[in-house]
N, C-alpha and C positions, 0 to 999 in steps of 0.2 A: 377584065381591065387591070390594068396592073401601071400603081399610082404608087410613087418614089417621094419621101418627107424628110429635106436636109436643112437639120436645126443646127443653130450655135457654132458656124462658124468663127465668128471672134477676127473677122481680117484677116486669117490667117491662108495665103492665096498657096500656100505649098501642098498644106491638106487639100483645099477645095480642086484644086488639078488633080488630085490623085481618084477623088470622087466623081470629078466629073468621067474619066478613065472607066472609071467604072460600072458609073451608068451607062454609056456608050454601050456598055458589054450586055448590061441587063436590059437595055429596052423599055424603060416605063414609055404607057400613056402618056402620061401627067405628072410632073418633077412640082413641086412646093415647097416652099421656105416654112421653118417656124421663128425662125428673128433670130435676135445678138448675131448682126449680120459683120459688124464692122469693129470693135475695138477688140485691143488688145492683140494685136495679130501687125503681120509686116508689111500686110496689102491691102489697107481698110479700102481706099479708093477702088483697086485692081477687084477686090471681091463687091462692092456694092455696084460697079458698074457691069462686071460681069452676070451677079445676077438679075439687073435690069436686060443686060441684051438678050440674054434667055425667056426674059419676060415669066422667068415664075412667080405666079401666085403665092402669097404671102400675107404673115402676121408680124408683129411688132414688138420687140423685145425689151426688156429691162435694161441692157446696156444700148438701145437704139434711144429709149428714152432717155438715158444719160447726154446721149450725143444733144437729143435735139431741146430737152429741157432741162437743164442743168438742176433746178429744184430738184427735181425726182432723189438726187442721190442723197437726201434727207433718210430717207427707208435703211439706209447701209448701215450697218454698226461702226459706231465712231472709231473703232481701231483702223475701221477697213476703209473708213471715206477719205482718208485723203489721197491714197492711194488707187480708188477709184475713181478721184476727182483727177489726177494727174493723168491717169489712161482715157478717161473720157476728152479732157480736154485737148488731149494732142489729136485724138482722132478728128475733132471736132475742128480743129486749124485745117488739118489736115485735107477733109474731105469736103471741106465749102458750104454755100447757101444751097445751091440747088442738090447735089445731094442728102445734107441735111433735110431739106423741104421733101423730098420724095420718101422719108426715111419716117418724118412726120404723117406722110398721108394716110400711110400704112393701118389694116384694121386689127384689131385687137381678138377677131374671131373671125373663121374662115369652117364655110360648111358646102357641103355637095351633098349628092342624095346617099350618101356611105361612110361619110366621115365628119368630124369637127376637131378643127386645128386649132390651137391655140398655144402661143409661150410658155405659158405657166398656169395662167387659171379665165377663164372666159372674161370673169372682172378685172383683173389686177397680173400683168404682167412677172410681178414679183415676190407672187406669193402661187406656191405649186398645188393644185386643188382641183385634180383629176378625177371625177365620177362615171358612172358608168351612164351611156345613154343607149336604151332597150332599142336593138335592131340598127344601131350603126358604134364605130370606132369611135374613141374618144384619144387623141393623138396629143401630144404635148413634149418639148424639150425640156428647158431652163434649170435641169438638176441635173444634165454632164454623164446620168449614169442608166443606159438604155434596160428595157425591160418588155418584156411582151405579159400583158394578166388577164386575162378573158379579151372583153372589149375595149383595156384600155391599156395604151402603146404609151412608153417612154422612146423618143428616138436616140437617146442618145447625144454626143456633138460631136462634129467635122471637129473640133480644136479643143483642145483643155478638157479631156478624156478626165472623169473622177473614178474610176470603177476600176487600177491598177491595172489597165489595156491601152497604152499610147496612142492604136491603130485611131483613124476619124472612125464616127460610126455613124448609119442612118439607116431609113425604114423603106426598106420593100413591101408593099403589099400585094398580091397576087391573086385574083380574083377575091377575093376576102381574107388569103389566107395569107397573118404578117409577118413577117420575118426581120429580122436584124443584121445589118451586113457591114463587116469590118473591113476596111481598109487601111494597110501601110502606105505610108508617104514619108518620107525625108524628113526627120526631125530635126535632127541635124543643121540641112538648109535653113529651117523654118527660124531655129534659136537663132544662126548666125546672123541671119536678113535683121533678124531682131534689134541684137546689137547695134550693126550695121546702121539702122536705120533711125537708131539711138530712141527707139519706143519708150517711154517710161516704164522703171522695172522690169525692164527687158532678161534681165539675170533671174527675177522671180517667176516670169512668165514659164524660160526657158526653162526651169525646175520643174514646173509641174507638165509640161508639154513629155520631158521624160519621164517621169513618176506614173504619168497618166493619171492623176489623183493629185487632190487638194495637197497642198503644203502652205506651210506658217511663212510669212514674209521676212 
């Protein structure tokens, strides 16, 4: 069986085209979301609807919780929260009630007989706390920076790459065996939709979209 895990996208619908491209080509079974489905990116709507048509299975992210409970972003370091506050909330205009409410339903842990998904940590979306569990994968996004270590898998993100690689990235798995798979998409596109679209901090997004890696605001 060969099951596909595309985390942290960010809205960003120029990457998620170029993935979805690319799965077309790999052929999983089974495609899965790991969350931060929708902020920070130029297509919050265009990507949350898209991955409902598809109907992947999924978990719920720390910027998902932004969107749909504004408390959450108490956890942020106070340099970073108001600037988190202003990308969450424009997404949050943005994408309405009933988006929101689906974004809400979402579960915080997702398991089959081979694997367990999760954003960050099985408890806490926003805190990264990846263990091994004996005779299946233990899969997780929410750190930007993909990794393969025995049984536990970083996938990486579709957007806001930290690891000095711009490409999106996400997880093949192939009968058991996992793998990490890079794709180029239009940066370019993605910064100017940004502006364009007058996203908040849209100039700081676009920084690290090319850096592929964290930068200061």
């Amino acid at each position: 069986m060969r099951i596909a895990v595309v985390s942290d996208i960010h809205g960003n619908i120029t990457a998620l085209e170029a993935v979805l491209a690319d799965l077309r080509a790999a052929s999983p079974d089974l495609v899965l979301h790991g969350g931060d489905l929708s902020d920070s990116g130029s297509g919050p709507c265009e990507v949350v609807d898209c991955i409902r048509a598809l109907g992947w299975p999924g978990v719920v992210g720390n910027t998902d919780q932004t969107v749909f409970a504004p408390g959450t972003i108490d956890g942020v370091p106070p340099p970073f929260r108001s600037i988190v506050a202003d990308i969450a909330g424009a997404a949050r205009e943005t994408l309405g009630d009933e988006r929101i409410g689906w974004l809400r339903e979402l579960p915080l842990v997702w398991r089959n007989e081979v694997l367990t998904l999760f954003h960050a940590s099985a408890d806490n979306p926003w805190v990264a706390l990846a263990e091994e569990e004996p005779g299946r994968l233990v899969v997780y996004g929410h750190i930007h920076t993909p990794f393969v270590r025995g049984g536990v898998i970083n996938t990486g993100s579709v957007s806001l790459s930290y690891d000095g690689d711009p490409r999106a990235s996400y997880l093949l798995i192939d009968d058991g065996a996992p793998a990490i798979r890079r794709v180029e998409y239009d940066v370019a596109k993605e910064s100017k939709a940004l502006i364009d679209r007058a996203v908040p901090h849209a100039e700081w997004i676009a920084a690290m979209l090319a850096a592929g890696r964290f930068v200061m605001p």
